[in-house]
VOPAGU-2260 file (C-alpha; in pm, 1 decimal, decimal comma):
REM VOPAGU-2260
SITE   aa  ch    i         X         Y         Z
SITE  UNK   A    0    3785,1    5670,3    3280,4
SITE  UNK   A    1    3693,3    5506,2    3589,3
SITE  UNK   A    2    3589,7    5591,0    3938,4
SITE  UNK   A    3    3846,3    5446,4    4231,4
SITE  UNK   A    4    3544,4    5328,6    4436,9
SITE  UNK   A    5    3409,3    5138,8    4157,1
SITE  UNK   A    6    3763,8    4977,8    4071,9
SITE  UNK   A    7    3779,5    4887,6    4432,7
SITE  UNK   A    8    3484,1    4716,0    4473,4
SITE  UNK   A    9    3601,9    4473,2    4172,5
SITE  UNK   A   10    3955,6    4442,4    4293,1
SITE  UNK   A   11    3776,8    4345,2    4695,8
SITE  UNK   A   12    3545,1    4117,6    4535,1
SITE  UNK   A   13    3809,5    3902,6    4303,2
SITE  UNK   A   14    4037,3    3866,1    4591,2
SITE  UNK   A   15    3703,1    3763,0    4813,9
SITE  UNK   A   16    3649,6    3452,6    4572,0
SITE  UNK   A   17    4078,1    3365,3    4652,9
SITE  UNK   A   18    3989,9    3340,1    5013,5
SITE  UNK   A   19    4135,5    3691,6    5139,9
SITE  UNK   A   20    3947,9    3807,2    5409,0
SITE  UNK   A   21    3730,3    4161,7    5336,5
SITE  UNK   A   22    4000,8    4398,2    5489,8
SITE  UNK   A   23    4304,3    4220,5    5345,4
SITE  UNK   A   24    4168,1    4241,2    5008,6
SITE  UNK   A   25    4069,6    4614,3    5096,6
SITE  UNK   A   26    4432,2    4695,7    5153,1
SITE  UNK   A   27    4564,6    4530,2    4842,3
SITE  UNK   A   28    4284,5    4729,1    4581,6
SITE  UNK   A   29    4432,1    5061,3    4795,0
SITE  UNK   A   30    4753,2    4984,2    4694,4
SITE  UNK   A   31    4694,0    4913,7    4346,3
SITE  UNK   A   32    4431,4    5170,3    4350,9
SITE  UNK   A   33    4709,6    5440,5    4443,0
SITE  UNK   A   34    4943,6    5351,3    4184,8
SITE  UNK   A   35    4699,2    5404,6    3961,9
SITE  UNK   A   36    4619,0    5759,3    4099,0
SITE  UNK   A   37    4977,6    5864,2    4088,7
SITE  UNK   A   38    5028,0    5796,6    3733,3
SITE  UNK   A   39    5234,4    5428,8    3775,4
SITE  UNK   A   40    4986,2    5188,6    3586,7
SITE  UNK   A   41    5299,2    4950,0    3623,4
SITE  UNK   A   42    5256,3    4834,6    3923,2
SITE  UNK   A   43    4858,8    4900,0    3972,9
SITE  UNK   A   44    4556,9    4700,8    3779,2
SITE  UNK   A   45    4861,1    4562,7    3591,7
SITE  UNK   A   46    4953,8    4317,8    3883,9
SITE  UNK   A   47    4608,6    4182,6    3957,0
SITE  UNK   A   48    4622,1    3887,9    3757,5
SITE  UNK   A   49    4974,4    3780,3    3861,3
SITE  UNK   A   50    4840,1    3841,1    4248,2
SITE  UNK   A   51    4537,6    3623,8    4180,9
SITE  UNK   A   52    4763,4    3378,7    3985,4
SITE  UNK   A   53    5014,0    3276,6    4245,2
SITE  UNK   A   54    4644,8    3287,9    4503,3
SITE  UNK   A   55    4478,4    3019,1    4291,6
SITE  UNK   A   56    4814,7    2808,9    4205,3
SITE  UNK   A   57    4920,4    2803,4    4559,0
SITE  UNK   A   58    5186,7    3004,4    4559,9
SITE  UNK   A   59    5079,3    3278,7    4814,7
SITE  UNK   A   60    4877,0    3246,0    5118,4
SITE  UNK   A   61    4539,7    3414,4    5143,9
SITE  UNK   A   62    4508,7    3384,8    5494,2
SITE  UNK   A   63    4853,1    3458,6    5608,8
SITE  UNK   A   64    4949,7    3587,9    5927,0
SITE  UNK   A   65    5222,2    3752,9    5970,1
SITE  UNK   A   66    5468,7    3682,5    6247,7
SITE  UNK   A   67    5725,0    3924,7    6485,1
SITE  UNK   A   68    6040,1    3668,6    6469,8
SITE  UNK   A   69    6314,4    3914,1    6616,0
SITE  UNK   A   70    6322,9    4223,3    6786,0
SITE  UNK   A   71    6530,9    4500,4    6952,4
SITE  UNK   A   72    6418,3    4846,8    7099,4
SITE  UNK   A   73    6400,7    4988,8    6729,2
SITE  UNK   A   74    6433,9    4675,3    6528,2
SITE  UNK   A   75    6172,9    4450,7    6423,4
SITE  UNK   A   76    6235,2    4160,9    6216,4
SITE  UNK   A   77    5911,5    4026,9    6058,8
SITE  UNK   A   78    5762,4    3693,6    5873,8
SITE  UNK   A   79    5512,5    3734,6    5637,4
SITE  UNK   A   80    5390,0    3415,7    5607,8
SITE  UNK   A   81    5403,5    3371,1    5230,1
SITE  UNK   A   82    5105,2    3663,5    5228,9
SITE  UNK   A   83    5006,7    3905,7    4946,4
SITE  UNK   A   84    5298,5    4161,4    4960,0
SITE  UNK   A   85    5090,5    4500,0    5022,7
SITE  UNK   A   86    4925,7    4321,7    5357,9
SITE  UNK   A   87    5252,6    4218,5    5509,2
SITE  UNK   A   88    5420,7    4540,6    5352,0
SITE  UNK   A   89    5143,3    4754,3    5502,0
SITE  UNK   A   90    5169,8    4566,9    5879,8
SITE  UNK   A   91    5538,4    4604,6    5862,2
SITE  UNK   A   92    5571,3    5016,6    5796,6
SITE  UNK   A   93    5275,2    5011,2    6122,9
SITE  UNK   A   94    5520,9    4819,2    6310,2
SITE  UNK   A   95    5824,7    5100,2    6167,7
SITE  UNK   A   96    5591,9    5413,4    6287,6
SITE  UNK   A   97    5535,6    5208,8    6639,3
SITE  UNK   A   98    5888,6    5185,4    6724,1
SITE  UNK   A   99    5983,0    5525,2    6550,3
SITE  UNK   A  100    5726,5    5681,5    6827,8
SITE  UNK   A  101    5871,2    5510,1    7097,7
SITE  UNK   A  102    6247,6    5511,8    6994,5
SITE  UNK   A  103    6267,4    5772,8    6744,9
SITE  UNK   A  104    6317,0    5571,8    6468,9
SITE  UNK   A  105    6192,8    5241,6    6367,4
SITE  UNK   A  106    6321,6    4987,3    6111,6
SITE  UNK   A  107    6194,3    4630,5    5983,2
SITE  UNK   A  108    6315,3    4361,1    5804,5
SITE  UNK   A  109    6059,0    4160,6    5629,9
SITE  UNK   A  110    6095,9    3849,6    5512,4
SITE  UNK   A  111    5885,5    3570,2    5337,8
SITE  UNK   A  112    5665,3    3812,7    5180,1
SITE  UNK   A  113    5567,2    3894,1    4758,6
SITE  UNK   A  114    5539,6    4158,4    4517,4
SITE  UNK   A  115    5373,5    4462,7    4723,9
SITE  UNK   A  116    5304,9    4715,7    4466,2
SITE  UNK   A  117    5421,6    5048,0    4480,4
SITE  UNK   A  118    5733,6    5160,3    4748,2
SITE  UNK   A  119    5579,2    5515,2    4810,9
SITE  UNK   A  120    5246,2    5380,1    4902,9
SITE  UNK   A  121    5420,5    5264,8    5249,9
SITE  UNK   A  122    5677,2    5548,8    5306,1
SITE  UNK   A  123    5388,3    5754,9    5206,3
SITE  UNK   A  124    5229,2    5643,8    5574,4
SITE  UNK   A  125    5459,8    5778,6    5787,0
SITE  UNK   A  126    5378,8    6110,5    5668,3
SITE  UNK   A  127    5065,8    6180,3    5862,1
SITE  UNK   A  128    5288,3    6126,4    6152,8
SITE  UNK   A  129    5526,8    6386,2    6139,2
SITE  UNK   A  130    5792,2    6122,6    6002,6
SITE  UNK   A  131    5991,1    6078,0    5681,0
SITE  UNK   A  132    5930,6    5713,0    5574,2
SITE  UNK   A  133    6185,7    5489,0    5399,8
SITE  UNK   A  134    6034,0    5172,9    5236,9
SITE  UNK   A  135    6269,1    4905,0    4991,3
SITE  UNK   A  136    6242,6    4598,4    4814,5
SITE  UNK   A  137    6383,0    4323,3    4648,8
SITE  UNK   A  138    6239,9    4190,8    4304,2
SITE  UNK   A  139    6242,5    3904,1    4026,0
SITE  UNK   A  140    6585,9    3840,0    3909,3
SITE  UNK   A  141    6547,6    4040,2    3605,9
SITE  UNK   A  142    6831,3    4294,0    3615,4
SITE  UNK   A  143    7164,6    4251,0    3485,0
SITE  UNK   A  144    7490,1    4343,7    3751,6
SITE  UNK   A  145    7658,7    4581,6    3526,2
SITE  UNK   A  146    7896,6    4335,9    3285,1
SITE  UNK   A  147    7702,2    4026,9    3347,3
SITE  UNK   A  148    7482,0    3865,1    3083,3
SITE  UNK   A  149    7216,4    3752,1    3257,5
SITE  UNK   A  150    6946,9    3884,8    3530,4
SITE  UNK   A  151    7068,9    3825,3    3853,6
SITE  UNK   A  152    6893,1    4133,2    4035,7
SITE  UNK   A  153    6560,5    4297,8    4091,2
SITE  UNK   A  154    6459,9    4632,7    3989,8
SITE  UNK   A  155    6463,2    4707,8    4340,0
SITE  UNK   A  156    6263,0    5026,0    4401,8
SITE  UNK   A  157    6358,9    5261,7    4661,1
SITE  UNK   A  158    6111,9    5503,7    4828,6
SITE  UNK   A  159    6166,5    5810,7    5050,9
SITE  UNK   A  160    5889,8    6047,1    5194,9
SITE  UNK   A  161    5996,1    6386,5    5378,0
SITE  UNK   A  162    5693,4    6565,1    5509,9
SITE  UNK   A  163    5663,4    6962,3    5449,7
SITE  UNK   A  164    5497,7    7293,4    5616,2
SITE  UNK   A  165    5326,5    7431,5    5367,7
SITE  UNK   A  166    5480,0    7291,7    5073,7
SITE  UNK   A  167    5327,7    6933,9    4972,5
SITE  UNK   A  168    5599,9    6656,9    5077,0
SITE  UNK   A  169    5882,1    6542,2    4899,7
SITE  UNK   A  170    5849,9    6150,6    4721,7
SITE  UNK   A  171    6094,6    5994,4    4594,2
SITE  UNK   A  172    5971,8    5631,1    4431,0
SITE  UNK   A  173    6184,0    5513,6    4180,2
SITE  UNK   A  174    6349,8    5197,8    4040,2
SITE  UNK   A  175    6738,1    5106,9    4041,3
SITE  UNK   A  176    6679,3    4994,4    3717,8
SITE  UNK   A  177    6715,0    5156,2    3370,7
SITE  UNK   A  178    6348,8    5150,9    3391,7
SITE  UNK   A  179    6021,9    4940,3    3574,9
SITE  UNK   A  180    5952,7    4552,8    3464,3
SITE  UNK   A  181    5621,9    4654,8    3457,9
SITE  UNK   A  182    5688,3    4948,6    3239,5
SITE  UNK   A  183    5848,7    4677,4    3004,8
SITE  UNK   A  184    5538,8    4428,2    2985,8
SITE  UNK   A  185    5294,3    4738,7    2929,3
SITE  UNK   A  186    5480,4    4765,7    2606,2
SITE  UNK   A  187    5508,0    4413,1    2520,5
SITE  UNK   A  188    5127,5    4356,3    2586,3
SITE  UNK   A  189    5026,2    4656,1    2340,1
SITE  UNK   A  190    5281,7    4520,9    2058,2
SITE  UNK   A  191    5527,5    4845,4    2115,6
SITE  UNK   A  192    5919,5    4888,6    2070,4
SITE  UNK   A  193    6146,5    5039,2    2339,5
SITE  UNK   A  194    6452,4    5255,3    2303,7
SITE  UNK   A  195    6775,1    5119,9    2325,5
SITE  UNK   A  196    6963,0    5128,4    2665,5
SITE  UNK   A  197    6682,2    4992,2    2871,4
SITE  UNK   A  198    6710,7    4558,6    2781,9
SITE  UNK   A  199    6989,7    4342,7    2655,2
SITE  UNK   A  200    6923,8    3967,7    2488,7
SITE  UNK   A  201    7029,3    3684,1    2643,3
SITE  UNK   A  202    7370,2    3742,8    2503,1
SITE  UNK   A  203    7434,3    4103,0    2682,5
SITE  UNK   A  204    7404,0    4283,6    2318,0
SITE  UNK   A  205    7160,8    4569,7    2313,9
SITE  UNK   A  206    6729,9    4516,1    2229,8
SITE  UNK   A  207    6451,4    4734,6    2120,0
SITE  UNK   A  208    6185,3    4419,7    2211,6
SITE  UNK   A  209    5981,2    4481,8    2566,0
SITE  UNK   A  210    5950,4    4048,5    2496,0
SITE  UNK   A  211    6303,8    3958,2    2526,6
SITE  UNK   A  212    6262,9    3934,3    2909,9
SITE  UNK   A  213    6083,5    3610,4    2813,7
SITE  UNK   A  214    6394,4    3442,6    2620,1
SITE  UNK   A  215    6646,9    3512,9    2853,8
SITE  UNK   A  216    6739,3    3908,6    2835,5
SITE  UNK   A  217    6770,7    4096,4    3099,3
SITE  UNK   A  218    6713,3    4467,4    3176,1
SITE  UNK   A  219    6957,5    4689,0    3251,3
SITE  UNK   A  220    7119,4    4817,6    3580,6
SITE  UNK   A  221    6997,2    5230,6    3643,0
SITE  UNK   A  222    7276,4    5434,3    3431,7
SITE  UNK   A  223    7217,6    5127,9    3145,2
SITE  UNK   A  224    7602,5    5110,0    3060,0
SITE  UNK   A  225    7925,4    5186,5    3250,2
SITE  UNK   A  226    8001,7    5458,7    3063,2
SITE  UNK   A  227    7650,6    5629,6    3215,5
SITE  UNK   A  228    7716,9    5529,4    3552,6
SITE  UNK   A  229    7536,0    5190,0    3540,3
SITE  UNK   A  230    7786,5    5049,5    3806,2
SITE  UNK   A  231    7635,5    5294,7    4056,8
SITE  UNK   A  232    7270,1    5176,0    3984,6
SITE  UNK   A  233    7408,6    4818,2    4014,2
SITE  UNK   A  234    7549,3    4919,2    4344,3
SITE  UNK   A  235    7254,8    5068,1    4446,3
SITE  UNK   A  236    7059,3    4773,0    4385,7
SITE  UNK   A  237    7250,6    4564,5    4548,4
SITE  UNK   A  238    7200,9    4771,2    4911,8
SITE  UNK   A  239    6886,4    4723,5    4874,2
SITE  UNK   A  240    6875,8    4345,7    4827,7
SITE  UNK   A  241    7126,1    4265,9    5134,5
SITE  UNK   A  242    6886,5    4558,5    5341,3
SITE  UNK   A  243    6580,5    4408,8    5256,3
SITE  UNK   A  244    6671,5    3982,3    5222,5
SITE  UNK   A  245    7045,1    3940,0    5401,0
SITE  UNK   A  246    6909,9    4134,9    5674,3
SITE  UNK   A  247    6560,8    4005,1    5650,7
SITE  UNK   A  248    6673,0    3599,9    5579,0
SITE  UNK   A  249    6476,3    3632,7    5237,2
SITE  UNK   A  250    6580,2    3514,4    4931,9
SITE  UNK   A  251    6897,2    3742,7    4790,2
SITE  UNK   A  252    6924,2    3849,3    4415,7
SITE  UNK   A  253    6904,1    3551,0    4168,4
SITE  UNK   A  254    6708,8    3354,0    4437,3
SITE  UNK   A  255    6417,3    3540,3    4480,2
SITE  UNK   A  256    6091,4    3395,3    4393,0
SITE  UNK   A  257    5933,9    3510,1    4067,6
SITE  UNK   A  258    5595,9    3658,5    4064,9
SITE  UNK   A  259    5561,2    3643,7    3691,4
SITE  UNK   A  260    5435,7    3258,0    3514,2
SITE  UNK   A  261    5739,5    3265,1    3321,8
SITE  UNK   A  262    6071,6    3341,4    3527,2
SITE  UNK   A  263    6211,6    2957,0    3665,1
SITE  UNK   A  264    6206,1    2914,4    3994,8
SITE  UNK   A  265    6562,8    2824,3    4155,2
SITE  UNK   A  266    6628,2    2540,4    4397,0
SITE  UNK   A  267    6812,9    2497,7    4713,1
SITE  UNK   A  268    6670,1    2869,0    4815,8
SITE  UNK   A  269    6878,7    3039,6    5117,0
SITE  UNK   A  270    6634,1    3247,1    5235,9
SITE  UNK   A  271    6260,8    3283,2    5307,7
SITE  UNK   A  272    6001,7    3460,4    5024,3
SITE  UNK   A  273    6081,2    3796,5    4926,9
SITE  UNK   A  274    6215,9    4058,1    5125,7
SITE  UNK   A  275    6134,0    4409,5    5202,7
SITE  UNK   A  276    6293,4    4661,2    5419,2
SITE  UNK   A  277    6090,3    4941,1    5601,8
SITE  UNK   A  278    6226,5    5250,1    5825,7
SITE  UNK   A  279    6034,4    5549,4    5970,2
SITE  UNK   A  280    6203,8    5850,4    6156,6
SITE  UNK   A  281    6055,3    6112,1    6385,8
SITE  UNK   A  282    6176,9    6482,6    6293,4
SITE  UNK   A  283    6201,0    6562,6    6660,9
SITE  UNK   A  284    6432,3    6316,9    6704,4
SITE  UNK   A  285    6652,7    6512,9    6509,7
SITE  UNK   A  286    6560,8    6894,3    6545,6
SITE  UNK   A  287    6256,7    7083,2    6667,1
SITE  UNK   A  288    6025,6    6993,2    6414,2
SITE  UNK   A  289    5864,5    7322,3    6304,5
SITE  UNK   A  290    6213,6    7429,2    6216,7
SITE  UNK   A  291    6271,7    7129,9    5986,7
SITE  UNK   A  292    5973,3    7147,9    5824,1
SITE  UNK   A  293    5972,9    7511,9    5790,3
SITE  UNK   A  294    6367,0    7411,9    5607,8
SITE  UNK   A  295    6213,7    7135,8    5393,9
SITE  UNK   A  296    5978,0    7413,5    5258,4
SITE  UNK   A  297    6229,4    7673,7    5150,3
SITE  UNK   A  298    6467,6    7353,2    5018,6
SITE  UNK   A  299    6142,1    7290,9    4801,2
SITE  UNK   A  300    6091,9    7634,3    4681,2
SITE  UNK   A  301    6463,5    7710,8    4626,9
SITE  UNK   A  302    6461,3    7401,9    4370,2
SITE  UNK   A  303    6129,5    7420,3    4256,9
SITE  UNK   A  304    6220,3    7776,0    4182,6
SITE  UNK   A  305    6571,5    7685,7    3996,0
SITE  UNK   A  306    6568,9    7868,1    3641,6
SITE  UNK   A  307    6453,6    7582,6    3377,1
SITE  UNK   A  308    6653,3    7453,9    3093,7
SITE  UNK   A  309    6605,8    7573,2    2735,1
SITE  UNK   A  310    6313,5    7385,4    2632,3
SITE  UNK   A  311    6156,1    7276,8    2967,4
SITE  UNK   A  312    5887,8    7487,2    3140,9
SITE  UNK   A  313    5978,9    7419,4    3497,1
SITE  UNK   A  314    6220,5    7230,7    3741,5
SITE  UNK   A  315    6046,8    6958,2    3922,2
SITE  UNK   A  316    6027,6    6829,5    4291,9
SITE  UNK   A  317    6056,7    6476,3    4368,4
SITE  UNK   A  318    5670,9    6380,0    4376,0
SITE  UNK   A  319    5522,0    6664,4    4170,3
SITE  UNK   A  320    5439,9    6403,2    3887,0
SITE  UNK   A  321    5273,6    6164,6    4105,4
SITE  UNK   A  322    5074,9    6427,0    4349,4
SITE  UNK   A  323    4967,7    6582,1    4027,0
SITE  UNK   A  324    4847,5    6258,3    3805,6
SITE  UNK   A  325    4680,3    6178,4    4123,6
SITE  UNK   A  326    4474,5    6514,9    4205,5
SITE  UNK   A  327    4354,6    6518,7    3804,0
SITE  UNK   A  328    4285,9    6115,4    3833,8
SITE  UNK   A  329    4055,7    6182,5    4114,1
SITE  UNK   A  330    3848,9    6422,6    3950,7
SITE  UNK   A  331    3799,7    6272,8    3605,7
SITE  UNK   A  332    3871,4    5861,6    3704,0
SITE  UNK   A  333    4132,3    5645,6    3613,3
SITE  UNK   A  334    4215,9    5544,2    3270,1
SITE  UNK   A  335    4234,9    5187,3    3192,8
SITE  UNK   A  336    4472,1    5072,9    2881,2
SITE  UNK   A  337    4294,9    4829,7    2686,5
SITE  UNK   A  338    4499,1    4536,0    2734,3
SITE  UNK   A  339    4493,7    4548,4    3130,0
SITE  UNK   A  340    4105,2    4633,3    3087,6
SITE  UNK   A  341    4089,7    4286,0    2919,4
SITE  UNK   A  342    4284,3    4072,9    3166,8
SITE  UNK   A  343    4042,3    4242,0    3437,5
SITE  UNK   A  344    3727,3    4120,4    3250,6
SITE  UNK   A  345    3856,6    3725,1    3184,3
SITE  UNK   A  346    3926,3    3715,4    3600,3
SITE  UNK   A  347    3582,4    3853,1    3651,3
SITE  UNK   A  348    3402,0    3588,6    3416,7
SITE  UNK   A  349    3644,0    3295,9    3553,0
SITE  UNK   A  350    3536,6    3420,4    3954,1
SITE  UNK   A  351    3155,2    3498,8    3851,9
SITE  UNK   A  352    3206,7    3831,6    3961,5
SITE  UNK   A  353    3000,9    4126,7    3780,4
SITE  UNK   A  354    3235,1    4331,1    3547,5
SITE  UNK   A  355    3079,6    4687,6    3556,8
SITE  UNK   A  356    3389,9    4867,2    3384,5
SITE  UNK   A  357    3242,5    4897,5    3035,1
């Protein structure tokens, strides 16, 4: 187990040696740092060697600045300069809350951007402001439409935050995928199996092996076949790409630059980056906003509350995992798998940084 100030420290220092400035690289450990915390190792410690990959290679700026390129009284549309994802991500749901204060709500486009971790860590922010928070992204092309053989989508997360009285808030963070990429390599890297309806091979038949991403499978749309609903997962995911790159001027579906070593780049690209889409919405713009929140709580409890099926032991709210892997993760430190633990050692010893996890 391991302390989140210690983690951060390493995380601040290897991005130092890239060239990201001291509170760039601060925001980035946060983010990974909090997936971490809430239980989603997927997109946390995980992604720290494909960050500081595409840093050293070239492929992502780490001195970007991001740019306002179009704007209306609620509407921002922002370039991120080719930057690390969670500091342009980050920026953008500031700019959101801005306008939301102003206009009531406040929505922004991003494009040019990368990978930026988890989606609740930014919808997450508007909840200190009396606001729910909406935060989306596009991803590598590694989904398959529903019927098609080959990945032509990203997993495409989609995050919603709805602050509470009394009751903690409501968090909804979750992939329009059958399940996570990163979920997938976690398995690959610790020689595991997964259960069918999650990956197809390269010829659309159904997988148990977390590798066949690299050999041309695909994994599959939310619902993982039509009979289960996988069309509305598909459609789902495909909102989210024309929200957060045809809206943005990013890179759409099969175009969108891969953050993993492996995944081809395509040519002739019609858009900018990667795109992200960010949105966050006063309550009094909508009702008084003791009565809504005083609502949200008995809408929590009444659920919460709902008699549990035979077998289960309670009915959970959207973000009762995550709140509570994070309040037991604070107390006795993050776990580390050993794989990840590894990777995190080899970038220390390349960047002559001090490795102080064993």
């Amino acid at each position: 187990m391991h302390k989140a100030d210690k983690l951060k420290s390493i995380i601040t220092e290897l991005f130092g040696k890239c060239g990201v400035s001291q509170a760039a690289s601060c925001v980035v450990a946060d983010v990974l740092i909090a997936a971490e915390l809430r239980g989603i190792p997927s997109h946390g410690l995980l992604r720290l060697h494909d960050y500081i990959s595409m840093l050293r290679n070239g492929r992502i700026k780490p001195d970007a600045q991001p740019s306002v390129i179009h704007k209306g009284p609620s509407t921002v549309t922002l370039d991120g300069d080719n930057g690390l994802g969670p500091v342009v991500s980050r920026h953008a749901m500031q700019l959101a809350i801005e306008k939301a204060e102003k206009a009531g709500t406040g929505w922004v486009a991003v494009q040019n951007s990368n990978h930026f971790g988890i989606a609740g860590y930014y919808a997450m922010m508007a909840l200190q402001h009396q606001m729910i928070g909406i935060c989306m992204t596009n991803a590598n092309p590694l989904v398959a439409p529903t019927f098609s053989r080959i990945g032509m989508m990203g997993t495409n997360p989609l995050a919603v935050a709805i602050p509470a009285n009394e009751e903690p808030p409501v968090v909804a963070d979750f992939a329009t995928a059958a399940i996570a990429r990163g979920k997938v390599d976690l398995l690959h890297k610790n020689n595991l199996t997964i259960e069918a309806g999650f990956l197809q091979d390269s010829q659309g038949l159904a997988t148990t092996d977390p590798g066949i991403l690299k050999e041309g499978g695909a994994i599959l749309p939310l619902g993982s076949s039509r009979k289960f609903g996988s069309h509305k997962g598909y459609c789902m995911a495909a909102i989210i790409d024309i929200f957060s790159a045809v809206l943005s001027g990013a890179n759409f579906g099969p175009f969108v630059p891969p953050s993993v070593p492996w995944l081809q780049a395509k040519d002739n690209l019609p858009g900018k980056g990667t795109g992200h889409f960010f949105g966050a919405m006063r309550i009094d713009a909508f009702r008084p906003a003791e009565a809504f929140l005083q609502s949200m709580d008995l809408w929590i409890r009444t659920f919460r509350n709902a008699p549990p099926a035979l077998g289960e032991d309670r009915v959970l709210v959207p973000g009762d995992p995550e709140r509570e892997a994070e309040k037991k993760f604070r107390t006795t430190g993050i776990p580390i798998q050993g794989k990840v633990k590894e990777q995190i050692k080899a970038l220390c010893n390349d960047l002559n940084v001090p490795y102080t996890l064993d």
